[in-house]
N, C-alpha and C positions, 0 to 999 in steps of 0.2 A: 421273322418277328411279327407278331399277331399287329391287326389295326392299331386295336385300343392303345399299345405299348408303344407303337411310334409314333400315334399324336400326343401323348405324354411326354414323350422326348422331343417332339419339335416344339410342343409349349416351354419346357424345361430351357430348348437354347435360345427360343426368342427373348423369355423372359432375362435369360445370364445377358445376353446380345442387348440387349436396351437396357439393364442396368450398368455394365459397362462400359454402353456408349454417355450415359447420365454420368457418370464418374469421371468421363475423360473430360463431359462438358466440363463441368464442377473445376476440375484440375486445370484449364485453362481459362477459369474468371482471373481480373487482377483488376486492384484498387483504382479510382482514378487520385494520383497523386497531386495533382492540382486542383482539384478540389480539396482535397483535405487540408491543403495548406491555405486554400483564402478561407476556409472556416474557420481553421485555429487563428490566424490573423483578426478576421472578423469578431473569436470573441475574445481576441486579446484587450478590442477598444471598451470592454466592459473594465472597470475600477483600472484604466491604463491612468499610470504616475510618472513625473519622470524618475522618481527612483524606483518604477517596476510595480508589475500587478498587484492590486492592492483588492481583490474579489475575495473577502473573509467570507463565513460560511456567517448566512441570516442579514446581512450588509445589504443598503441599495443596489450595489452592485452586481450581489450574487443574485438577489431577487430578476434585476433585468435581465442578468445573462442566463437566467434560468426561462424568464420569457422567451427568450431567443430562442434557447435553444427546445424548449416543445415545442414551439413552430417549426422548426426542423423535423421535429421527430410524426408529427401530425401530415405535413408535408408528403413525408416519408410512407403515408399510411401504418401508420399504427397508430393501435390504440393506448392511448397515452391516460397515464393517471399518477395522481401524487398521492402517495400514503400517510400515515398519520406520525410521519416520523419525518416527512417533506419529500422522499427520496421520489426521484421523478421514474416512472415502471412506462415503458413502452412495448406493445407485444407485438408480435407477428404472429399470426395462426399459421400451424401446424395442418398437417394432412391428415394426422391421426392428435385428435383431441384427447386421447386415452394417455398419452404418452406424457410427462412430464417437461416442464417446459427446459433449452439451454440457456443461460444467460452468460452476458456477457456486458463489460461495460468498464465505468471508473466515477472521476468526481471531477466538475468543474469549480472548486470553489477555493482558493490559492492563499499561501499562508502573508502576512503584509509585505507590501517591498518584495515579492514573489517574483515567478515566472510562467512564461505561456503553456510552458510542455507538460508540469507534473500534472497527470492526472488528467487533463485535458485529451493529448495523444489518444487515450485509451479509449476516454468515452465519446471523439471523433471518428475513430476507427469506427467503432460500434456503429455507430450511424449510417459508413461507408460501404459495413457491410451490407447492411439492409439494403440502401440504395442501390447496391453491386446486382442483389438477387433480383430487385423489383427490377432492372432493366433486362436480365436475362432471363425473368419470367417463372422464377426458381423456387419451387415450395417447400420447403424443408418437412422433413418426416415430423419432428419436433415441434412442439410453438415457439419461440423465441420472442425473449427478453431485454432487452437494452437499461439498466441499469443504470442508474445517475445518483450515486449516493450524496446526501446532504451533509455539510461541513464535518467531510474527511478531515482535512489539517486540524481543524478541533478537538480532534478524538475521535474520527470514524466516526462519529454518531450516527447517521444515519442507516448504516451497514451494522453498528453494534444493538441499536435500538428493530432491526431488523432481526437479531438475533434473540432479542429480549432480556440486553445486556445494559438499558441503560436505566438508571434506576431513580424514583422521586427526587432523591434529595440530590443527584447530579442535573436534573430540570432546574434547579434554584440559583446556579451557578453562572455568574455573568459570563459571556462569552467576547471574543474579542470585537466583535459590532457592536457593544454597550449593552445589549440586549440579555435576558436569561435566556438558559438554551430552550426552557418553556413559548417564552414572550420570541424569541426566533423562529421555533417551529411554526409557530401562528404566524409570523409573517411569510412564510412562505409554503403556506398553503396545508402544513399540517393540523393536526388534534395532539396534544402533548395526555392530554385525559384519555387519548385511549390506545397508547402506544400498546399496553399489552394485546388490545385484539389485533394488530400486525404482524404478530409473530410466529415466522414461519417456523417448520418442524423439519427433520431432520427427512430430504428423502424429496423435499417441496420443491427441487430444483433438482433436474439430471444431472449438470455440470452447469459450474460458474469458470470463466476465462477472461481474465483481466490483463491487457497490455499494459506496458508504461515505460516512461525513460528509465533509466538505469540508476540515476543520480549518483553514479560514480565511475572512477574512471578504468576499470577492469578491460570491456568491451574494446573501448578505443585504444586502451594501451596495445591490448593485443592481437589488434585488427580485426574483428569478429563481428561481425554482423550484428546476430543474436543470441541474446543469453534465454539457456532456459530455467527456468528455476526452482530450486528443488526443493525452497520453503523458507521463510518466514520466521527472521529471529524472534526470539523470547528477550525480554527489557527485563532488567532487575534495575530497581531503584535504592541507592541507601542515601540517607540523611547523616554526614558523621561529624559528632561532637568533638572537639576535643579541649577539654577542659584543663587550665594550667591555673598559675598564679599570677596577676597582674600587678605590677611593681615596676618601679622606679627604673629609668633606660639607664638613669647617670650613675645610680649612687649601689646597684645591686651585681653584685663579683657575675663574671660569665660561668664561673661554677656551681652557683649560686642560683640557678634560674629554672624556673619551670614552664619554658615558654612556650607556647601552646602553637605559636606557626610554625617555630624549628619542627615540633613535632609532626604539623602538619606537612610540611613542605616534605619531611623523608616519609610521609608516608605516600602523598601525589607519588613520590619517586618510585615506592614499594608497589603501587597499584601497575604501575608501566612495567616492573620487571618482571612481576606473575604473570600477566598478561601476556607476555612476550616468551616467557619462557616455556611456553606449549607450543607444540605442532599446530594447526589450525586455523580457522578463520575468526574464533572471538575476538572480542575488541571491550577494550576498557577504557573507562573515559573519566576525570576529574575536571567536572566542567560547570563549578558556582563556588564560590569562595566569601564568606563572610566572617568577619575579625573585629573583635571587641577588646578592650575600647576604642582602636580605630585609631589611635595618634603617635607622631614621631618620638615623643621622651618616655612613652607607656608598653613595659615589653607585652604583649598580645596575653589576656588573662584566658579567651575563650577563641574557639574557632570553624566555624559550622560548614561545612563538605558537601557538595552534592556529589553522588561517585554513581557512576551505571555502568554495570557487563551486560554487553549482548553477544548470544549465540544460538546459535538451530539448536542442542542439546540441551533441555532444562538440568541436568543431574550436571555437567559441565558448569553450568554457569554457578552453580552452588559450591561445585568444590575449587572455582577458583575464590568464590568470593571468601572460604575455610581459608583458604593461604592467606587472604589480605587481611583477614580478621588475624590470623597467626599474626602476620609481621606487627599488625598494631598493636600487639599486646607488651610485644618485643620495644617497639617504641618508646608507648606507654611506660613500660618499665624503666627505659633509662631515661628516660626525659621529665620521671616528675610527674606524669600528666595522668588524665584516665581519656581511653577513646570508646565510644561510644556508637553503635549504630541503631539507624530505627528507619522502617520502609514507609514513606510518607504516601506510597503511592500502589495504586492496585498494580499487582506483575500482569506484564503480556506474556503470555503462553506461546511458546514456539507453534507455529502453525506451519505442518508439512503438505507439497503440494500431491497431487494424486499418481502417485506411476502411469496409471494409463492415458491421463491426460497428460504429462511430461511424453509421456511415447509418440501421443498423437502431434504434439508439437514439434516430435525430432524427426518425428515421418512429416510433417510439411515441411520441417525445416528444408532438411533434406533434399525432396522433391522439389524444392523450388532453387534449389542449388546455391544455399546459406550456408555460409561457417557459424560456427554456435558454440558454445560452451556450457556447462551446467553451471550454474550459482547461485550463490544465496542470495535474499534480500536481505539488510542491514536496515529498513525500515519498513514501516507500520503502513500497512495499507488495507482496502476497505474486504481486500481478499482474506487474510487474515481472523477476519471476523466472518465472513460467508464458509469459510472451513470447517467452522464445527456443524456446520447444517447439509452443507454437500460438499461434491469433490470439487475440488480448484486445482486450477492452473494458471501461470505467470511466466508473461514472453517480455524479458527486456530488450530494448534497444540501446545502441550506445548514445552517451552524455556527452558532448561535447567537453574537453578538460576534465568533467567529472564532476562539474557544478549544476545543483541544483538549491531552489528555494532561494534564489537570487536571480536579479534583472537581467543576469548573463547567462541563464540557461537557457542551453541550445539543443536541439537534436536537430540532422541533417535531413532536410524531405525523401532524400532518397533512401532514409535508416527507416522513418516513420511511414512511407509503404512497403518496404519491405516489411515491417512490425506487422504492419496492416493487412497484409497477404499471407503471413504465416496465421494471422488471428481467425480469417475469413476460411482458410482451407482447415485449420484445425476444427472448426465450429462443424463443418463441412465433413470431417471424420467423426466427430464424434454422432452428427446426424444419422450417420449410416450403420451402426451398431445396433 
């Protein structure tokens, strides 16, 4: 074999020989799990009640525990900054600046009478990871991102306003801190006037990876570590009328009646049976009931519905909602009444998450000797809206009971590092591509 050719080849194995000594390092980082538990403690004492975490999105509460935690992240070395939409951006430089940044992250700001874990979990993790690399001296190929979206339980806002979803006349709209979501962004530190220069473009971020509790009880039920997830239902909203005659309780015959909650009560019933009568994971829900005139001797003249399907298949959620439209027609008809529907609310779009980054998460899973499952989300989160601009990915952890968005949700420290070490190696794969 001539010279030239077998210094080529000894360059060739040193270089394989030190990338996969770099790989084994990488594949044996792990979280410190007490730390991340006295930080989630730590910003539980921001909006702490005793009826449970009360940190709304734009609230004194979320403003300080948003203090807190850039000190964290500044700490941390990174370069921290707040966008014109609030959402808190913490970077890590990359080794090659040409590359596109990873991100990764969630939201600290909790719906009222809430809990320590949604949303928190994730964007702690985030932090963990950083701190993980900065002690083992680790440069990722990529820049990285830690993401702190502004009042998620709001509406995503600050993930949607990042997408350039959130529009003037939703700025007008009070928010649950008293505040407009305008007069909110300003208090914490954004420009509501110039949300449209934030708005990233499709391709602006290599991958987004978001952790988070589960908020239900799947995992726990059946002993599983970690879910991985494979997207993002779609929310359909209806408003439903149902229009009867209002008359006399004492003096009008039972066959004689057009009464507008019998009608509604069979068709609550009719939304549970379509629902159910499919293979799958959608889920139907009749969940707000309002009734006019409202009194004991008066049979119900009017009767207004809130009804929502979610499922990962948007064509799915439309032909259950043809069946329930069927049966109320069918009501309608013998009942005297007219039923009526109308979408008060913009639809969420099923958001799917990426093959390759679900792969990268079954290969950490995996490797780090997790049971897992695939599953869907059943709710709205700030991944969701990072989806239509790059790929995502979504690691649950199990929910204690299956409660979330109350003073009793719990995840286990030893679920929330393992969450946290599937997050850290996955980031850590996708680096290496």
């Amino acid at each position: 074999m001539p010279g030239t050719m077998k210094n080529t080849l000894l360059v060739y194995l040193l270089l394989a020989s030190s990338a996969a000594l770099a790989q084994t390092q990488t594949n044996r980082l792990t979280v410190n799990q007490q730390r991340i538990d006295t930080r989630l403690m730590e910003l539980a004492k921001f909006g702490a009640q005793p009826g449970g975490a009360s940190r709304v999105g734009y609230s004194k509460a979320d403003q300080e525990s948003r203090l807190y935690f850039i000190g964290l992240m500044k700490k941390a070395g990174l370069a921290v900054t707040v966008d014109y939409a609030g959402n808190i951006i913490g970077r890590r430089k990359g080794k090659n600046p040409a590359l596109k940044p990873i991100g990764f992250g969630s939201h600290i700001d909790t719906v009222p009478n809430g809990g320590n874990y949604d949303g928190t979990v994730g964007s702690i993790s985030g932090l963990e990871l950083i701190d993980i690399l900065n002690e083992n001296n680790i440069v990722t190929e990529h820049p990285l991102e830690l993401l702190i979206f502004a009042n998620e339980e709001g509406g995503t806002i600050g993930s949607g306003a990042m997408i350039g979803k959130v529009t003037p006349a939703a700025l007008k709209a009070v928010t649950q801190s008293g505040l407009t979501m305008a007069d909110g962004i300003r208090a914490i530190g954004g420009n509501p006037d110039s949300l449209p220069q934030m708005v990233r473009k499709k391709g602006d971020l290599a991958a987004f990876v978001e952790l988070h509790i589960e908020q239900g009880g799947i995992l726990e039920k059946e002993n599983l570590q970690i879910g991985v997830v494979e997207g993002i239902v779609g929310i359909e909203d209806w408003e439903v009328t149902i229009q009867g005659t209002p008359n006399h309780a004492g003096t009008t015959p039972m066959n004689n009646r057009h009464d507008a909650m019998l009608a509604a009560a069979k068709l609550i019933v009719a939304v549970n049976e379509v629902i159910t009568s499919h293979d799958g994971r959608q889920v139907g829900t009749v969940g707000k009931i309002a009734v006019e005139p409202g009194a004991y001797n008066v049979i119900p003249g009017k009767v207004v519905l809130g009804m929502e399907i979610r499922d990962l298949n948007y064509d799915k959620i439309w032909s259950l909602f043809r069946e329930v439209e069927g049966r109320a027609k069918e009501i309608a008809k013998v009942s005297g009444t007219t039923i009526s529907f109308r979408q008060p609310f913009t639809p969420v779009t099923p958001a799917l998450t990426a093959k390759p980054i679900q792969d990268k998460i079954i290969g950490a899973t995996k490797g780090l000797g997790f049971s897992y499952r695939m599953i869907q989300s059943g709710a709205g989160h700030d991944s969701q809206e990072i989806a239509r601009i790059a790929p995502v990915g979504m690691i649950f952890i199990p929910s204690v009971d299956g409660i979330s968005h109350s003073p009793k949700e719990f995840s286990k420290p030893i679920d929330i590092a393992n969450g946290a070490n599937v997050l850290l190696q996955t980031v850590l794969a996708l680096d290496r591509e």
